[in-house]
N, CA, C and O atoms as a GROMACS GRO file, in nm:
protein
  408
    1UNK      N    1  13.779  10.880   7.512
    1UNK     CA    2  13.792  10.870   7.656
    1UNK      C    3  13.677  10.786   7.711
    1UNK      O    4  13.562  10.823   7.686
    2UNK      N    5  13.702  10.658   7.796
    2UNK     CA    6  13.594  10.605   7.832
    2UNK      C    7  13.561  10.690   7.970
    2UNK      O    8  13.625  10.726   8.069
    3UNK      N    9  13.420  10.703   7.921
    3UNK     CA   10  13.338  10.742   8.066
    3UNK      C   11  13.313  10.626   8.195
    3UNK      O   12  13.292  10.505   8.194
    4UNK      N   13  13.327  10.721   8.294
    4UNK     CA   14  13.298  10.656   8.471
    4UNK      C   15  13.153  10.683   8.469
    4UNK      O   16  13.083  10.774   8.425
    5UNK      N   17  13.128  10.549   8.546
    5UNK     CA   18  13.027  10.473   8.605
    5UNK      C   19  12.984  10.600   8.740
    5UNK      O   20  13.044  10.611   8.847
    6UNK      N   21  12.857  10.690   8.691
    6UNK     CA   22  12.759  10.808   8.756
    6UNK      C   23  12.681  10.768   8.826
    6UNK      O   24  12.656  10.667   8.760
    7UNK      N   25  12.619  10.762   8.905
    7UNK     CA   26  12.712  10.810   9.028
    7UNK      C   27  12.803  10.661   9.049
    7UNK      O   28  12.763  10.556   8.999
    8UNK      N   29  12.925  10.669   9.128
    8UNK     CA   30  12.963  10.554   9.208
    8UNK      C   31  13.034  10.510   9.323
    8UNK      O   32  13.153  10.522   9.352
    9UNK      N   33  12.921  10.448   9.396
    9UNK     CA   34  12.941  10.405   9.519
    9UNK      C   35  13.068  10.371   9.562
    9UNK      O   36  13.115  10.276   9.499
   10UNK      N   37  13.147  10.421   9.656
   10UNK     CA   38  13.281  10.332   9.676
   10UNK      C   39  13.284  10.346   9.828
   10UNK      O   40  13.306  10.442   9.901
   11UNK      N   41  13.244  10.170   9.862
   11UNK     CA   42  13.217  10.168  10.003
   11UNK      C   43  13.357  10.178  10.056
   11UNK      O   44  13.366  10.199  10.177
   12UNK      N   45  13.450  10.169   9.997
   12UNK     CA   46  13.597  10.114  10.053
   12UNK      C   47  13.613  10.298  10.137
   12UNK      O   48  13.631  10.318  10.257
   13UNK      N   49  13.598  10.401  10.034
   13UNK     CA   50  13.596  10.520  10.071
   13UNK      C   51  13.528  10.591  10.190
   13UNK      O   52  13.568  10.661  10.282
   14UNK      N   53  13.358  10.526  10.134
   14UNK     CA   54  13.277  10.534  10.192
   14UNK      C   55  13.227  10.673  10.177
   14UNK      O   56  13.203  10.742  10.277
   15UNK      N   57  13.207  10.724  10.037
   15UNK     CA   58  13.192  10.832   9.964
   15UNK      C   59  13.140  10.754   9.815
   15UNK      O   60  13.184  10.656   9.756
   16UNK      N   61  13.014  10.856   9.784
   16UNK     CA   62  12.973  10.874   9.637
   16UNK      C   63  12.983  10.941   9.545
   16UNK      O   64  12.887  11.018   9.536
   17UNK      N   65  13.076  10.954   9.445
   17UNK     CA   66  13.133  11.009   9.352
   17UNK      C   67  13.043  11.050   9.216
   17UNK      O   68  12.961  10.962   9.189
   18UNK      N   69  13.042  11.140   9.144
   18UNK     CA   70  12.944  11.225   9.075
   18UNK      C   71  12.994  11.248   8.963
   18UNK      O   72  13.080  11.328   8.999
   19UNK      N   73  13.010  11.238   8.825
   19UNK     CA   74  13.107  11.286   8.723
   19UNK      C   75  13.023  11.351   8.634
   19UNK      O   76  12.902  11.347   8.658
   20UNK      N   77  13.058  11.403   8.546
   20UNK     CA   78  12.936  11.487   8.455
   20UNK      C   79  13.058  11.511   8.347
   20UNK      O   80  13.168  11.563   8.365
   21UNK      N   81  12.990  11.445   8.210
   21UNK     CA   82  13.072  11.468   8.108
   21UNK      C   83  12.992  11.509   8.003
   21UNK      O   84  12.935  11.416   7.945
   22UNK      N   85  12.974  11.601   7.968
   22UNK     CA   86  12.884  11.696   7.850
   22UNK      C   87  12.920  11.769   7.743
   22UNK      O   88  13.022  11.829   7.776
   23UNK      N   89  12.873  11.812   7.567
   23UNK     CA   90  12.929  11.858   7.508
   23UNK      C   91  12.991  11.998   7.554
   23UNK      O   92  13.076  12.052   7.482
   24UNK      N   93  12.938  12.072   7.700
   24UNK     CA   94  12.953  12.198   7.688
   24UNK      C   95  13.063  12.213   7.814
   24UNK      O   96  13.144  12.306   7.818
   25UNK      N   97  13.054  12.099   7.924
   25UNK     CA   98  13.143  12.109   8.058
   25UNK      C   99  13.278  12.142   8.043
   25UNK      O  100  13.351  12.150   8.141
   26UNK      N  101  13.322  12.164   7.915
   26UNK     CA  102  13.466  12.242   7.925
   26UNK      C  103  13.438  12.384   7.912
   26UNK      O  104  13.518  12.462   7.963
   27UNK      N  105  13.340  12.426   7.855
   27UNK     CA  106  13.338  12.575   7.818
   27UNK      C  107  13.216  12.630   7.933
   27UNK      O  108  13.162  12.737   7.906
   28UNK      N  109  13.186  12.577   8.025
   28UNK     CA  110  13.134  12.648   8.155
   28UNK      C  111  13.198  12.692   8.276
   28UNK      O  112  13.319  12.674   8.260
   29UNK      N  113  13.182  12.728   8.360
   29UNK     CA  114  13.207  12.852   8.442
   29UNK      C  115  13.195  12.723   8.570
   29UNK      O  116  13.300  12.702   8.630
   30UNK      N  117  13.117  12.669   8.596
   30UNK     CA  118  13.075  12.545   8.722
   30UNK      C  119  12.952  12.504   8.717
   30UNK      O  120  12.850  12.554   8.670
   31UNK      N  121  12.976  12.392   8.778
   31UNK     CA  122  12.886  12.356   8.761
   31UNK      C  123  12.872  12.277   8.928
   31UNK      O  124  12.973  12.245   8.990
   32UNK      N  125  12.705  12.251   8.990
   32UNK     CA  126  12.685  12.223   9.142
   32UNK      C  127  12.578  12.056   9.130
   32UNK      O  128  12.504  12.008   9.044
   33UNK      N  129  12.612  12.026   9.231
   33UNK     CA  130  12.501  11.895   9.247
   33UNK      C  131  12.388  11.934   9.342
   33UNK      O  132  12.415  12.008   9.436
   34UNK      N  133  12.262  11.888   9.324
   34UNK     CA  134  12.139  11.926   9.409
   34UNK      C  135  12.093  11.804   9.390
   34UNK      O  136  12.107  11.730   9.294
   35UNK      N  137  12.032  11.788   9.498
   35UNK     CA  138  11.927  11.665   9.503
   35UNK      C  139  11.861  11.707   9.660
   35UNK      O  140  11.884  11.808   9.727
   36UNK      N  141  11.746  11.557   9.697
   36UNK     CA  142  11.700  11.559   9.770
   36UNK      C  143  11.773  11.506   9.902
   36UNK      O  144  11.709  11.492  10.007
   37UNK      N  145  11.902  11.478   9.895
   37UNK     CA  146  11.979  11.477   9.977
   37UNK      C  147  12.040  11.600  10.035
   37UNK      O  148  12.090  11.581  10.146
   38UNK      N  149  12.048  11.702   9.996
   38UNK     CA  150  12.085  11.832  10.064
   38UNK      C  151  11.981  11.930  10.022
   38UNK      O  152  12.018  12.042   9.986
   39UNK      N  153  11.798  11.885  10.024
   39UNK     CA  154  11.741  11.980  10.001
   39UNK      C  155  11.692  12.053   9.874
   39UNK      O  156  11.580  12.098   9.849
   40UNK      N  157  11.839  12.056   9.777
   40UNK     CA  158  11.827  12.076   9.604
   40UNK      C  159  11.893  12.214   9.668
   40UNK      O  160  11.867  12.310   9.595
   41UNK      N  161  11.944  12.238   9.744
   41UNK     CA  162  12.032  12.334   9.738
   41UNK      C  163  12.125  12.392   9.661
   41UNK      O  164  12.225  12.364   9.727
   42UNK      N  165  12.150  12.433   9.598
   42UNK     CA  166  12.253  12.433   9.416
   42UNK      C  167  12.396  12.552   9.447
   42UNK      O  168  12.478  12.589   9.363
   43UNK      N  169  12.392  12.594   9.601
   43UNK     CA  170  12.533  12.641   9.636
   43UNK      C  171  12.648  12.575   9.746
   43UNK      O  172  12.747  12.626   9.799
   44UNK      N  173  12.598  12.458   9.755
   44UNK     CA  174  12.648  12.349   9.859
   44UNK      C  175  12.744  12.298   9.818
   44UNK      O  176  12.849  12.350   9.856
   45UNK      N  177  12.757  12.157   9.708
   45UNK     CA  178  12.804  12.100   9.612
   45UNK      C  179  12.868  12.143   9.514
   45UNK      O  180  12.820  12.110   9.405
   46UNK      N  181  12.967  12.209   9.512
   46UNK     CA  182  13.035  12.263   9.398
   46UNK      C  183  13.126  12.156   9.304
   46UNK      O  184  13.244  12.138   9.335
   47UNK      N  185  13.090  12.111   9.231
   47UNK     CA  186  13.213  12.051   9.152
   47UNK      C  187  13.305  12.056   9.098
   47UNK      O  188  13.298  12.169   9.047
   48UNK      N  189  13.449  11.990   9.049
   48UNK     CA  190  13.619  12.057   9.033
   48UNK      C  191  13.571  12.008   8.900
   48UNK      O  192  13.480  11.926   8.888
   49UNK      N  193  13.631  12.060   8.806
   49UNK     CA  194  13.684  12.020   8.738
   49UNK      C  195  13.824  11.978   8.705
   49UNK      O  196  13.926  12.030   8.751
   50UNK      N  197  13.815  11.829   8.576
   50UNK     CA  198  13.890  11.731   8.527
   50UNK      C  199  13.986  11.800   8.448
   50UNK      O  200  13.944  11.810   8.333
   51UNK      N  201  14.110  11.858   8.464
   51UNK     CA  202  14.162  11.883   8.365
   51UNK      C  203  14.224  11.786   8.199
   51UNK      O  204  14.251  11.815   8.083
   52UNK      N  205  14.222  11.671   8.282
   52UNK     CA  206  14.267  11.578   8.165
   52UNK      C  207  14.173  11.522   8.104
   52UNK      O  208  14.212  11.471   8.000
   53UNK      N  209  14.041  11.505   8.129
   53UNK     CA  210  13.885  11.442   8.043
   53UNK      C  211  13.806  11.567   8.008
   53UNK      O  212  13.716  11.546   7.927
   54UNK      N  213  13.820  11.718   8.058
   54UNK     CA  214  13.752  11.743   8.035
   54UNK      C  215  13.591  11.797   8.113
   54UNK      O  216  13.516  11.894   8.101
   55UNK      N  217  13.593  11.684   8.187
   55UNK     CA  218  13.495  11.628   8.240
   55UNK      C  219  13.458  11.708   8.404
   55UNK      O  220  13.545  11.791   8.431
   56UNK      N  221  13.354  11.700   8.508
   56UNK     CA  222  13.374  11.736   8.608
   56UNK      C  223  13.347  11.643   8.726
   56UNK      O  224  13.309  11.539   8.672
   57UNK      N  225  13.346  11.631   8.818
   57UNK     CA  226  13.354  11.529   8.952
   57UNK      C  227  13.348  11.615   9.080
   57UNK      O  228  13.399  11.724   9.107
   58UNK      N  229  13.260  11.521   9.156
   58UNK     CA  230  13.234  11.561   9.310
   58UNK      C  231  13.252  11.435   9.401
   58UNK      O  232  13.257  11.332   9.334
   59UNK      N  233  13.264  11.416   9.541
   59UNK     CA  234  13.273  11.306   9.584
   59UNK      C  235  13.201  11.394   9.712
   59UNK      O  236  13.225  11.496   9.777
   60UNK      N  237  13.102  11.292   9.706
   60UNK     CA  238  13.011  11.351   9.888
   60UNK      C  239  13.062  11.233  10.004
   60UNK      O  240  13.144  11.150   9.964
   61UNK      N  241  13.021  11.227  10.121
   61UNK     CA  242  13.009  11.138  10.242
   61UNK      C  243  12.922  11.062  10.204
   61UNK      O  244  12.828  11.119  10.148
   62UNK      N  245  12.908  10.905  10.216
   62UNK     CA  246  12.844  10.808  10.181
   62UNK      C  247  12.697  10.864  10.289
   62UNK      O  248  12.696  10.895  10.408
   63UNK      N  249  12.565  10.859  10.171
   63UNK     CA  250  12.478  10.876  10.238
   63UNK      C  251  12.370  10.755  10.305
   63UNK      O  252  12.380  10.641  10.259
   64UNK      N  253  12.286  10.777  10.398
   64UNK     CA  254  12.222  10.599  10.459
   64UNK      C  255  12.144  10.600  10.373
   64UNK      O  256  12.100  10.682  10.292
   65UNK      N  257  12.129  10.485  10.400
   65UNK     CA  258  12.081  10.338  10.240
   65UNK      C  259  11.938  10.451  10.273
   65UNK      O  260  11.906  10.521  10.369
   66UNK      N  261  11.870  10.419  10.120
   66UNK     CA  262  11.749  10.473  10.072
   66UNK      C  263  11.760  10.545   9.881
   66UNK      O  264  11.845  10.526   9.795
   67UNK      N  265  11.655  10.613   9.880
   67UNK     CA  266  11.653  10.670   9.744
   67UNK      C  267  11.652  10.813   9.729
   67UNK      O  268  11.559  10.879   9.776
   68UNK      N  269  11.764  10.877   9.656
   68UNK     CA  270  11.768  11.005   9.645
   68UNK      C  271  11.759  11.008   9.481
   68UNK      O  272  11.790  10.926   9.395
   69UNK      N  273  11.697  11.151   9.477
   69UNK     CA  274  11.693  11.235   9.334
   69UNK      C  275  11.777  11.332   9.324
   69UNK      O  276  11.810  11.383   9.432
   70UNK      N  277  11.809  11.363   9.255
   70UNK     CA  278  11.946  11.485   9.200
   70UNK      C  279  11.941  11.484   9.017
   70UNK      O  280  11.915  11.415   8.918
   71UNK      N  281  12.001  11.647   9.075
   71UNK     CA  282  12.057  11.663   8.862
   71UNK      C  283  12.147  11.775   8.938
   71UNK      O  284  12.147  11.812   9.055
   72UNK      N  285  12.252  11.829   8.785
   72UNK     CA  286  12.341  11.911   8.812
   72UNK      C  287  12.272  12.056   8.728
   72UNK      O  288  12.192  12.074   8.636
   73UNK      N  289  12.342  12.126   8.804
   73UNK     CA  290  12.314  12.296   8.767
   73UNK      C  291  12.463  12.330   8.694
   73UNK      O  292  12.582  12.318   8.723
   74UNK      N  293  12.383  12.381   8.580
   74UNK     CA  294  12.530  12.418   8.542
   74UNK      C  295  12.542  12.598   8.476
   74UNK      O  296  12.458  12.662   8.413
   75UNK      N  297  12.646  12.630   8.510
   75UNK     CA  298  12.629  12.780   8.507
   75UNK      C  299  12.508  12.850   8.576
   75UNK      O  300  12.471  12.961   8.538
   76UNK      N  301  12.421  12.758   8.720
   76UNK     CA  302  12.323  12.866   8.761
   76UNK      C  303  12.229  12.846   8.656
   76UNK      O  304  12.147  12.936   8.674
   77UNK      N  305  12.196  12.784   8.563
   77UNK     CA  306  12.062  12.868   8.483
   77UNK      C  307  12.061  12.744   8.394
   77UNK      O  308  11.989  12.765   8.296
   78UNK      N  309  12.128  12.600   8.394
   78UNK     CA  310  12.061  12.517   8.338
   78UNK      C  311  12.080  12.366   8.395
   78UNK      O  312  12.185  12.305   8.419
   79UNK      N  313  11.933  12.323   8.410
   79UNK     CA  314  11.938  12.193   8.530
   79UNK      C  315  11.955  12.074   8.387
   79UNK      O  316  11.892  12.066   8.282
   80UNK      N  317  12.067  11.994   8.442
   80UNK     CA  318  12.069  11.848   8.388
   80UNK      C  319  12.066  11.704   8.444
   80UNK      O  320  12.110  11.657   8.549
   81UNK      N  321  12.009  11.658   8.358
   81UNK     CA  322  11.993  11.504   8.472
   81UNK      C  323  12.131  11.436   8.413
   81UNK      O  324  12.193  11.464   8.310
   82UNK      N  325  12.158  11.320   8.533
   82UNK     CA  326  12.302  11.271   8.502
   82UNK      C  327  12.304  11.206   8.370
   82UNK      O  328  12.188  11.189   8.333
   83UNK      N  329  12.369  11.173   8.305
   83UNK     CA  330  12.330  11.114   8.133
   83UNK      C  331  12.413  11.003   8.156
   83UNK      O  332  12.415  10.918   8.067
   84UNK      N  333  12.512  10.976   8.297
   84UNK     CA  334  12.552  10.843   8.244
   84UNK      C  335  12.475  10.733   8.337
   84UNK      O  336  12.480  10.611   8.352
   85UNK      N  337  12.389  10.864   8.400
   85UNK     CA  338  12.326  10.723   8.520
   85UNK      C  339  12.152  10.702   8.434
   85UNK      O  340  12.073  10.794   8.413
   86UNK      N  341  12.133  10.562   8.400
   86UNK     CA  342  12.000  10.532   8.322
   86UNK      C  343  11.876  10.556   8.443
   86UNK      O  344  11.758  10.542   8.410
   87UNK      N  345  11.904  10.585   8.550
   87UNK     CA  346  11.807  10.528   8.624
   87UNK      C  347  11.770  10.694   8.663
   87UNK      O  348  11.832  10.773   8.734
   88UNK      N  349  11.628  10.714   8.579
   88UNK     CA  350  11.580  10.842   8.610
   88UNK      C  351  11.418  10.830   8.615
   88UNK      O  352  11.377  10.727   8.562
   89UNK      N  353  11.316  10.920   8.670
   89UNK     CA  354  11.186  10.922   8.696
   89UNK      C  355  11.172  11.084   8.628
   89UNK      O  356  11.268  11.161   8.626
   90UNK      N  357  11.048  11.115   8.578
   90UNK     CA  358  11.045  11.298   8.603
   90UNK      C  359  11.000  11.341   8.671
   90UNK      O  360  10.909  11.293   8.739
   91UNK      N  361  11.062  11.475   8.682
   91UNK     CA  362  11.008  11.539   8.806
   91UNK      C  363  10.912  11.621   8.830
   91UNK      O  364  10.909  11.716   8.909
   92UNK      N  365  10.816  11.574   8.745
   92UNK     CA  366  10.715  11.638   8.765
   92UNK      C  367  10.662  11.759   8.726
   92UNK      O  368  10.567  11.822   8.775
   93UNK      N  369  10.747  11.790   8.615
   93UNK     CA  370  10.726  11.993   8.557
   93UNK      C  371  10.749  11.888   8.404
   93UNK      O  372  10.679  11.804   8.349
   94UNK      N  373  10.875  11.944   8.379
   94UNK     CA  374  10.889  11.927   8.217
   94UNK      C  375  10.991  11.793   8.223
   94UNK      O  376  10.959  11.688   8.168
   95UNK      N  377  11.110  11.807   8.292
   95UNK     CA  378  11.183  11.738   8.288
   95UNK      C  379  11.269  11.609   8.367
   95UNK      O  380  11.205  11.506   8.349
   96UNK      N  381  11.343  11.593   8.415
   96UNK     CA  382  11.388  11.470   8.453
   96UNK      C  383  11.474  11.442   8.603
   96UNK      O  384  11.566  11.523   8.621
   97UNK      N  385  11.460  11.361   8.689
   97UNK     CA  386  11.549  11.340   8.800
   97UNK      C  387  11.630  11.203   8.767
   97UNK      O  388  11.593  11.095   8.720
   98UNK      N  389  11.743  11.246   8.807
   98UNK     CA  390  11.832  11.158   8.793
   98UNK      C  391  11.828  11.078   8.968
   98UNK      O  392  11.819  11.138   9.075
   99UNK      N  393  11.839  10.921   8.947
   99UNK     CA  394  11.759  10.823   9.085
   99UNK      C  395  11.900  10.756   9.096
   99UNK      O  396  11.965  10.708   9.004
  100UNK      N  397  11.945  10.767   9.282
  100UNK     CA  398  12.067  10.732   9.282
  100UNK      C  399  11.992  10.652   9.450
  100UNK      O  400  11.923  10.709   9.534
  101UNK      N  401  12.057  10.453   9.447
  101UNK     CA  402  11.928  10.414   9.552
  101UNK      C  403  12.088  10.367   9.598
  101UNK      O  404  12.165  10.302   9.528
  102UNK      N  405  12.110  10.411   9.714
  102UNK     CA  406  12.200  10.375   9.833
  102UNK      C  407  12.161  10.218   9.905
  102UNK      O  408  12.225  10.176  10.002
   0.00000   0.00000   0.00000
């Protein structure tokens, strides 16, 4: 299955789309998006899952131009940075923010 382009912009929509494809995202419960765009709030953002990839997806309201950080929570109790988006910084503890520049 080829993987979608994490995050991606679609001005036509005018919404940014989120996908998360991982060895474990079929056998979890949900999984949420946080970033510094809603705070890192991790009950806001809920994501559907893909029944045909597998896979999971969110689509937010196109946010104004600038630079946000985000990773996904998955099951509540484990933070991941996006793996298909390269463009990450850390965050400053142990591990990683995933960098999405509007």
């Amino acid at each position: 299955m080829k993987h979608r382009e994490s995050p991606y912009i679609n001005r036509r929509k005018k919404t940014i789309e989120f996908y998360v494809h991982h060895l474990n995202a079929a056998t979890c419960n949900h999984i949420s998006l946080a970033g510094t765009f809603n705070h890192w709030a991790t009950d806001e953002l809920q994501m559907k899952p893909e029944k045909v990839s597998g896979g999971w997806k969110i689509s937010i309201p196109m946010l104004p131009n600038g630079k946000y950080y985000y990773r996904f929570l998955i099951d509540d109790k484990m933070w991941m940075e996006d793996i298909e988006n390269p463009l990450r910084e850390p965050d400053g503890v142990t591990g990683w923010n995933s960098v999405l520049t509007v």
